[in-house]
Every structure is written in C-alpha cells, then in structure tokens.
C-alpha positions as a Python dict, from the first residue, in 0.01 Angstrom:
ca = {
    (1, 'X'): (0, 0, 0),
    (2, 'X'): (48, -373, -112),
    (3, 'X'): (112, -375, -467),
    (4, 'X'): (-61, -747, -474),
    (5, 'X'): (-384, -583, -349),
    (6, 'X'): (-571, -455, -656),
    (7, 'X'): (-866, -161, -627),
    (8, 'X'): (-1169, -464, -702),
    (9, 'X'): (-979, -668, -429),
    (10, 'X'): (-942, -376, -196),
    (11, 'X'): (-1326, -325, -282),
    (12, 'X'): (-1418, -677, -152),
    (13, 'X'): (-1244, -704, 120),
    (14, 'X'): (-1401, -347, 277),
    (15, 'X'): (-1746, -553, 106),
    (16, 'X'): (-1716, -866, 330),
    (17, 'X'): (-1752, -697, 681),
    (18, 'X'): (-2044, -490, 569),
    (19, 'X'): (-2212, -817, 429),
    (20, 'X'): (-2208, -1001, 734),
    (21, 'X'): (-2380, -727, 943),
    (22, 'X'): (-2663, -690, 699),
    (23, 'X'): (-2689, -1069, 692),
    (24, 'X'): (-2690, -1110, 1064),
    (25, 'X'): (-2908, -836, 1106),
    (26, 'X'): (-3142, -1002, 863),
    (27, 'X'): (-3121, -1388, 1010),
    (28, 'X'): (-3220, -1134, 1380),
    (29, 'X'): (-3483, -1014, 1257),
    (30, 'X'): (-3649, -1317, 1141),
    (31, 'X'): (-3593, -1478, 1429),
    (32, 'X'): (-3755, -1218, 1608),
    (33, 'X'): (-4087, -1232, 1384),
    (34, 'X'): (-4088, -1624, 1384),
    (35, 'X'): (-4043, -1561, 1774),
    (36, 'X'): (-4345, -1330, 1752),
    (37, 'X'): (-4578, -1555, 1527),
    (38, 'X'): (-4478, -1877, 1692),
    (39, 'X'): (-4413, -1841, 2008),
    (40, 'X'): (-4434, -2163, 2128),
    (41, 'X'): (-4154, -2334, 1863),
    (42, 'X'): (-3942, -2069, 1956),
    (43, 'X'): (-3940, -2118, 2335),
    (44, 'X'): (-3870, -2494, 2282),
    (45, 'X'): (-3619, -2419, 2005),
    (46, 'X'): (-3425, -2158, 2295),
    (47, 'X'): (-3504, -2449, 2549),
    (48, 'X'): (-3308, -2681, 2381),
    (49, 'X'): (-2992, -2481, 2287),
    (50, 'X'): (-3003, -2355, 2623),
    (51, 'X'): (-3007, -2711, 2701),
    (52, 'X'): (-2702, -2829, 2459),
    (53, 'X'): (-2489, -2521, 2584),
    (54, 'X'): (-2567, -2663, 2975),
    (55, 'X'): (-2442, -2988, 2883),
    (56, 'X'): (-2152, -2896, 2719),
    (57, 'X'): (-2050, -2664, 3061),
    (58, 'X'): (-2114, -2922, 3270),
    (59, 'X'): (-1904, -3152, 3059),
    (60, 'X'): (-1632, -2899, 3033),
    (61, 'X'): (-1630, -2876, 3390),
    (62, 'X'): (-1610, -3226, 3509),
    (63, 'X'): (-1325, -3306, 3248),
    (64, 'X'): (-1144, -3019, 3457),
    (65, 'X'): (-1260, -3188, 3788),
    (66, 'X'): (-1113, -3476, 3684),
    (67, 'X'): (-797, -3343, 3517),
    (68, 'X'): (-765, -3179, 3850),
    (69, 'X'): (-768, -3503, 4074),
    (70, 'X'): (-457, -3684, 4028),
    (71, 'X'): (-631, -3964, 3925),
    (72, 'X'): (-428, -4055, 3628),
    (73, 'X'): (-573, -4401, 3612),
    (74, 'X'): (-905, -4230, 3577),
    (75, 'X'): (-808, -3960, 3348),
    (76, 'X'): (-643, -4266, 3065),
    (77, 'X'): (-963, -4465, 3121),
    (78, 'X'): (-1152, -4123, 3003),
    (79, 'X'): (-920, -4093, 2728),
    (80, 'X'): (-887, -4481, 2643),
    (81, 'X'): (-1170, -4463, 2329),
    (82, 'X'): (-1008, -4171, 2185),
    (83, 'X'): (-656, -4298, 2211),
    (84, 'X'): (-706, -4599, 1928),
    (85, 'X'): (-916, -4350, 1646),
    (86, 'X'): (-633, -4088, 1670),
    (87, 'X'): (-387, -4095, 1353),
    (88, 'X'): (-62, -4273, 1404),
    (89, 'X'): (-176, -4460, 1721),
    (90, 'X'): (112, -4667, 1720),
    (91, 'X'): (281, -4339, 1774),
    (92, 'X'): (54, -4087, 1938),
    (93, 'X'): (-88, -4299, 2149),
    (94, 'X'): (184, -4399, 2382),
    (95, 'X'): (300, -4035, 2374),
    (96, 'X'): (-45, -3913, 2540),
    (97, 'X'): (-39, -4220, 2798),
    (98, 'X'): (334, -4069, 2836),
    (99, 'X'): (198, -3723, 2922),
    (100, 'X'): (-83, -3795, 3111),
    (101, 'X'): (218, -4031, 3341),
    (102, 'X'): (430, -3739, 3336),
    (103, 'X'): (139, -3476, 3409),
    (104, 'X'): (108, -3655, 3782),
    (105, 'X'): (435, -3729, 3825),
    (106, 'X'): (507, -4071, 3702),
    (107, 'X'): (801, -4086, 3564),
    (108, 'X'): (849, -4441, 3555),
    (109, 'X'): (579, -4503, 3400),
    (110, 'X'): (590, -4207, 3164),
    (111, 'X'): (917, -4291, 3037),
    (112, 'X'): (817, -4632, 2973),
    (113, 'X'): (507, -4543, 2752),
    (114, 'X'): (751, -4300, 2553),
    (115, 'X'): (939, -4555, 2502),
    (116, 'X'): (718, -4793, 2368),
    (117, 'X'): (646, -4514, 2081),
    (118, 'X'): (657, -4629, 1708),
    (119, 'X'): (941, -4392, 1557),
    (120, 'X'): (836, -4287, 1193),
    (121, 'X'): (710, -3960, 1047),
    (122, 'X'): (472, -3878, 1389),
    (123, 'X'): (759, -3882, 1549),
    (124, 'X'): (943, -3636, 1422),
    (125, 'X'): (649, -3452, 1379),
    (126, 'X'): (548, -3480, 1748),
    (127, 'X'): (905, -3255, 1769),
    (128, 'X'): (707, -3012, 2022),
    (129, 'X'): (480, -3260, 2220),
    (130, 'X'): (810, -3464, 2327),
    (131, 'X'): (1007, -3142, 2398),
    (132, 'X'): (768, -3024, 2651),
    (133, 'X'): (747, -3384, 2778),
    (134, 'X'): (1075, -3420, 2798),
    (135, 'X'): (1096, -3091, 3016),
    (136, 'X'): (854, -3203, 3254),
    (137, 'X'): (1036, -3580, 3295),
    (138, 'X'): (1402, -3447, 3298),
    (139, 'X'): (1253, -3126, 3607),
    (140, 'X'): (1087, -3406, 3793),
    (141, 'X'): (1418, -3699, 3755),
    (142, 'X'): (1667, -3397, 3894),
    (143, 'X'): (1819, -3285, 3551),
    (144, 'X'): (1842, -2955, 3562),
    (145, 'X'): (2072, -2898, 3210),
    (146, 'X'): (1900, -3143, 3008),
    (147, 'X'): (1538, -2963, 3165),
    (148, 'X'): (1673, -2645, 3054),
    (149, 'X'): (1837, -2712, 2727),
    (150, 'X'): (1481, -2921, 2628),
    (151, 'X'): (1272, -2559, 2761),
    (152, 'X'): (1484, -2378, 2545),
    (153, 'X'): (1461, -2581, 2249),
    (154, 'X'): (1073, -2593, 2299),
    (155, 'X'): (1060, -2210, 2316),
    (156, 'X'): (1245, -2167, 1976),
    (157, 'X'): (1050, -2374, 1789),
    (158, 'X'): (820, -2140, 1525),
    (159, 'X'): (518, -2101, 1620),
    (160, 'X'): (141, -2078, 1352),
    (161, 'X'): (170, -1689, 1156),
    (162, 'X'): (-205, -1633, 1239),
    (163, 'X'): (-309, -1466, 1574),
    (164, 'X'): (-574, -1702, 1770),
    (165, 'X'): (-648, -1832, 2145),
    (166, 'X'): (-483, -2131, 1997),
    (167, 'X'): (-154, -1973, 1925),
    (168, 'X'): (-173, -1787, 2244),
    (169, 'X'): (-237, -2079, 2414),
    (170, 'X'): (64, -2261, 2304),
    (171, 'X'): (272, -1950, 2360),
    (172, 'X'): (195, -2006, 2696),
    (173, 'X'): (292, -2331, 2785),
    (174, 'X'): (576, -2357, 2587),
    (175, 'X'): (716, -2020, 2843),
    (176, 'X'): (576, -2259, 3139),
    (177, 'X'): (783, -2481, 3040),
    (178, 'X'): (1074, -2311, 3025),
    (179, 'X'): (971, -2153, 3374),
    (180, 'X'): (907, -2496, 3529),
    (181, 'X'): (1273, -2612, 3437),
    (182, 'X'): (1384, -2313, 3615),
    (183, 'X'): (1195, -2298, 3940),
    (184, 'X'): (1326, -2637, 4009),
    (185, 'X'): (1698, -2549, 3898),
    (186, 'X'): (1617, -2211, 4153),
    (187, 'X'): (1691, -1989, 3867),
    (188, 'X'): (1385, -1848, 3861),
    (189, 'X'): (1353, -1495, 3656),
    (190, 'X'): (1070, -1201, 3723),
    (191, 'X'): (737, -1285, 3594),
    (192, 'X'): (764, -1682, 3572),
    (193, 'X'): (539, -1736, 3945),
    (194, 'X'): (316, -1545, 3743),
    (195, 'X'): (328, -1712, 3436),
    (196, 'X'): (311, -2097, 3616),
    (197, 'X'): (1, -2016, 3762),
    (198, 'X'): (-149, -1849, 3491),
    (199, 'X'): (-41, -2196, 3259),
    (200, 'X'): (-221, -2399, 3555),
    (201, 'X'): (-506, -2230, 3434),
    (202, 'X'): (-481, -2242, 3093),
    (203, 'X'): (-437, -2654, 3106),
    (204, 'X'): (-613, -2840, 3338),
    (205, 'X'): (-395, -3160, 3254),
    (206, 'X'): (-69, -2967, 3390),
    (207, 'X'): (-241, -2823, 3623),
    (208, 'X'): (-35, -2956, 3977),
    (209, 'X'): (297, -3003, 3820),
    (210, 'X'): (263, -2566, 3738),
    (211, 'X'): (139, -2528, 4115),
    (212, 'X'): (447, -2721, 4258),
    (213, 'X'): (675, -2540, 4038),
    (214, 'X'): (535, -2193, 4135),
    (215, 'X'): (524, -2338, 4484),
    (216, 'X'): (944, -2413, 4482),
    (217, 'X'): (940, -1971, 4364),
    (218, 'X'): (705, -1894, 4641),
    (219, 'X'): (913, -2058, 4900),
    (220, 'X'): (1237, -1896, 4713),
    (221, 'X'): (1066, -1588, 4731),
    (222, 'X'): (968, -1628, 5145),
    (223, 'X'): (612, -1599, 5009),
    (224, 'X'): (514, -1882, 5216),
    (225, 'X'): (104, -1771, 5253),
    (226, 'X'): (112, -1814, 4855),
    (227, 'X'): (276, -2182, 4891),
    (228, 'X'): (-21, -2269, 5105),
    (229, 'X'): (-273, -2135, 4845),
    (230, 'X'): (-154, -2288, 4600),
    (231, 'X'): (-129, -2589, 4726),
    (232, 'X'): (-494, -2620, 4899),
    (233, 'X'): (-710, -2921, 4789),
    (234, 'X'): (-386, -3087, 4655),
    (235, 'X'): (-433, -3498, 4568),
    (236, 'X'): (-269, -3734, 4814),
    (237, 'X'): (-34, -3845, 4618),
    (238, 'X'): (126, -4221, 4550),
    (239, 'X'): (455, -4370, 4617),
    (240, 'X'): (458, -4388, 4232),
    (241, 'X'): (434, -4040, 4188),
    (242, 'X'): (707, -3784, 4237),
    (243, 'X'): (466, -3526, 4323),
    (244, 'X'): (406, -3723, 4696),
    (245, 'X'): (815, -3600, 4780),
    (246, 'X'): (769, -3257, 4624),
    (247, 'X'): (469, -3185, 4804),
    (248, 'X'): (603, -3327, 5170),
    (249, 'X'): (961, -3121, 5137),
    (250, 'X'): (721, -2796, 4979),
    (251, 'X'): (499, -2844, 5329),
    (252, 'X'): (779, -2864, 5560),
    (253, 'X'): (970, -2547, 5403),
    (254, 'X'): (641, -2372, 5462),
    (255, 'X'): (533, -2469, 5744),
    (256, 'X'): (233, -2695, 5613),
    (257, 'X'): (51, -3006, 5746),
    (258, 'X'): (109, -3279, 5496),
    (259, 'X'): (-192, -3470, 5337),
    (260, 'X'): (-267, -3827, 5425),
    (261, 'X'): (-69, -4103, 5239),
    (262, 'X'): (-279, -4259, 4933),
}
C-alpha cells in the first residue's frame, strides 16, 4: 500500500473509471435519440466524419507511398513548409534534411546538411536524433566501430517512465539501430532479421535502409527467397545514393536481376 495514497484519494481514483462509463454511456444514448428524432442531421453528421476519417487514411497512406519511393527530393519538398515553423530551425532543420539524406542513402549530402547545423541548446538536446543518424551514416560509409559504439550509445539513453505506442515506438528503432550496425559489421545476433523488418514497418522514412540491412542477415543466413522478398518493388537507385551498390552486390549474392539504373 503507498503510504502517499490516502483513503479519499484511493476513493477517487476507483471514482474516475466508473465516471467515464456512465458519461459515455450517457453522450450514446443521446446520440442515439437525436439519431432517432433527426434522422436526417445525423446521417450527414456520420457522412462527414466518415468523410474526415477517409481523408486522413488516404493521407496517411500516400505520405507512406511516398516515404516508400526513394524520392528524397520529393519527400524534402513535402516536408519543406514544415521545416521553417519548427523550433530551433537553424538547428532542427538541417538535422531532418540530414535524415531524410541519410534515410536513402546519401551520405554526402547528409553529412553536409548535419554539418551546416547551428550548435546551441537543440543540439545537445537533439542527443538521440544525431545518435541514430550517426548510426545510419557511419553503417552506410563502412565504419563498423564507430556504427556500433553510436548503436550502443543510442540504446542506453533513458527512455519516457510512462508506457505508450510512443515509447514503444522509440524502443524499437533505437534496437534497429543497433541491429542495422550489426548486420552490416556481420555480427548479427538472434532476433535482429526480425526486429529490422518489423522497424521497416514501424517507420516508413527508414523503411529501405531496415530492408537492406535485414537483406545482408538473410543472405548470412542462406535465406536467399527472403532477400528477394524483401527487396521486391525496391527504387532504382542513384549514383548519389549508397543504396544503388548495396542493392547490386545484395542481387548478385542472391541470385537477383538488378533494377534499371536511375
């Protein structure tokens, strides 16, 4: 028993649950006899959220089309407006150009918008967004320590006290991180195929540079059917990006035609 929690408290909180039934219950019923006396209003009033919830699907859904496409040129131009009215643009925004680079495998480029970052307070604070950046640069440049030592550093970091898809959410790609620096080092443990394509999933943005990495364990593995499933419908890639060499030495392990150059 918490000592903090006193018997009126203890009385509230066991209150609040059985509150918001009786109020939801209430707000269904009404509905239901507004529904019943007006049936019209209520059919346009369902019309239109059903409308507003379509919308915001097929938004949802093209944003992950397009996340999905490679297109990184496309995906900043999406993002472009909302880049200047974030706080600390002088900071944040050259770290999200940075990502989105780094994302598609443009390292180049990626390390070049990181580097044009304002150092201050968001950058410090930022402490997780460049570790996992830094992760994804230092796997796709060929160093495997400084990959590793930045996954490991990422996966340490503490992480919010209170239980949500949010927190799950970053529990999960800090691991893929830490997986993706070690499918390309071939250190691969148990579980992290599983966890790279599960983080695919999870983020749309990251999306290819999980497949490849679960690819490179596939191929370790001698699952070579797996390599070519997750690799179907696969972006021809650019000179510029790293992700055109991963994908042609990936095909040839497994045996697979590679895509037309960009």
């Amino acid at each position: 028993m918490d000592p903090f929690d006193s018997e009126d408290e203890g009385r509230s909180s066991r209150l609040i649950p059985v509150l918001l039934f009786t109020g939801s219950a209430a707000l269904a019923a009404a509905a239901l006899r507004f529904a019943w006396q007006q049936p019209v209003i209520m059919a346009a009033v369902l019309g239109l959220v059903l409308a507003f919830a379509a919308a915001r699907w097929l938004a949802r859904r093209k944003l992950r089309r397009l996340l999905r496409s490679g297109d990184v040129r496309s995906v900043l131009q999406r993002w472009s407006p909302t880049l200047h009215r974030i706080p600390h643009p002088a900071t944040m925004a050259p770290l999200m150009t940075a990502t989105a680079f780094a994302a598609y495998g443009w390292v180049e480029k990626a390390r070049a918008a990181m580097a044009a970052a304002e150092r201050g307070p968001a950058w410090d604070a930022a402490l997780e967004h460049r570790l996992f950046l830094d992760t994804l640069l230092y796997t796709f440049e060929g160093d495997r320590d400084a990959a590793l030592e930045r996954a490991g550093r990422l996966e340490r970091l503490p992480l919010p006290n209170v239980r949500s898809p949010f927190r799950d959410r970053v529990v999960t790609l800090r691991a893929a991180a830490g997986a993706l620096a070690r499918a390309f080092a071939h250190t691969s443990v148990p579980g992290d195929r599983a966890l790279l394509e599960r983080a695919s999933e999870v983020s749309p943005l990251v999306f290819w540079a999980m497949r490849y990495a679960a690819a490179v364990i596939a191929i370790d593995e001698g699952e070579l059917t797996r390599v070519g499933e997750l690799l179907a419908d696969a972006p021809s890639w650019p000179q510029e990006s790293t992700f055109r060499a991963f994908h042609d030495e990936i095909a040839d392990r497994a045996g697979l035609p590679r895509p037309a150059s960009a």
